[in-house]
ROMAR-702036 format. One record per residue (C-alpha): residue in one letter; y, z, x. Coordinates in steps of 0.02 Angstrom, whole numbers, plus 50000, padded with zeros to 5 digits. Layout:
ROMAR-702036
AYZX;...
***
This chain:
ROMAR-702036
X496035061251616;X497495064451504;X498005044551527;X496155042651425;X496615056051277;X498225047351294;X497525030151264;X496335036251141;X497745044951032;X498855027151037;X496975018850999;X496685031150849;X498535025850792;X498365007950797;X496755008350704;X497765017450561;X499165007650555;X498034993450553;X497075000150411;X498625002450313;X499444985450340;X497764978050285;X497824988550118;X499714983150084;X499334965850109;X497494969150011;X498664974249859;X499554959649886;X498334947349857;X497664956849718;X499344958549620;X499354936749669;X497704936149597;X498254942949413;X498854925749366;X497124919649369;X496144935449343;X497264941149181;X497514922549106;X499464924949129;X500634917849057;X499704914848908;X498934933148877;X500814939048894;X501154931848768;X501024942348627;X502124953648703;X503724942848688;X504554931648796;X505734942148895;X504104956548919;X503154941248976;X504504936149107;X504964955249164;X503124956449204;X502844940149289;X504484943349394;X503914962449432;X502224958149468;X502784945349612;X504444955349686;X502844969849729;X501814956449799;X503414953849905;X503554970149945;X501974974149998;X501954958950099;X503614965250189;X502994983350199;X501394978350297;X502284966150406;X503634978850449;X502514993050472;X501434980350584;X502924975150696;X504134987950688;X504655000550840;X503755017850828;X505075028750750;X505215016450623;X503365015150580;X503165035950567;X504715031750441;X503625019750353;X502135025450344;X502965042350261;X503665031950118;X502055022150111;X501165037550082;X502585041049955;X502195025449857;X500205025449834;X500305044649781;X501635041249667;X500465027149622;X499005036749617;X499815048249494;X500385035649392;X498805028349339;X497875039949244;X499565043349142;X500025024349100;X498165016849111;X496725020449006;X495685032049063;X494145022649092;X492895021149263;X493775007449315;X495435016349310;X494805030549387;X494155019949551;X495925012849557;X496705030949549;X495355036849694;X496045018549781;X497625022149770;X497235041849849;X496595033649976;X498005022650012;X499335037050022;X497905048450142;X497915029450263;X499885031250254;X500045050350273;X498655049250419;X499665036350502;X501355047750483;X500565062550565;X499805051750702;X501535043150730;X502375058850753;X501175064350887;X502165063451039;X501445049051170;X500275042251022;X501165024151005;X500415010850912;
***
């Protein structure tokens, strides 16, 4: 019987850290995406050249990131991943805090903030459930 919990605890993990290598990669794609969603370069514009190329070259190193994170988290060894998912839980509150101080406040905003929330309780729920002795993903 304790095999089963055991198996069901390392099930419950791998779900998780599933979950939260799909929304790193998600965010990937969707940084990718400003290019065509936000017209850039050309909206950039007005905000001078070297603004327009900080943002460009930001905006792509977090794709890269975010495409390293979720791979990492996905393949690494399971002290690593509890290690991981702590800082990715780090990063989307920190992010989640960040947007209602640097965004406007509008709806859309707000469902990013609650996004973002929800992206550091994935991270944080895959910490605890990595520290859980015998719950391997």
């Amino acid at each position: 019987m304790s095999g089963v919990i055991m198996g069901a605890k390392s099930m419950s993990s791998m779900v998780v850290i599933t979950l939260c290598v799909a929304f790193d990669l998600g965010f990937a794609l969707f940084h990718l995406a400003f290019w065509r969603w936000l017209k850039w370069p050309q909206s950039l514009k007005g905000s001078g050249t070297l603004n327009q190329s900080i943002t460009q070259t930001l905006n792509l190193m977090l794709s890269y990131v975010l495409v390293v994170y979720g791979v990492s988290l996905c393949a690494s060894t399971h002290n690593v991943q509890s290690l991981l998912a702590l800082s990715g839980a780090g990063f989307w509150l920190l992010r989640s805090m960040a947007q209602p101080a640097l965004f406007l406040r509008t709806r859309l905003s707000w469902a990013m903030t609650v996004l973002f929330a929800v992206g550091a309780i994935l991270h944080g729920a895959a910490w605890v459930l990595t520290r859980v002795p015998g719950n391997s993903a």
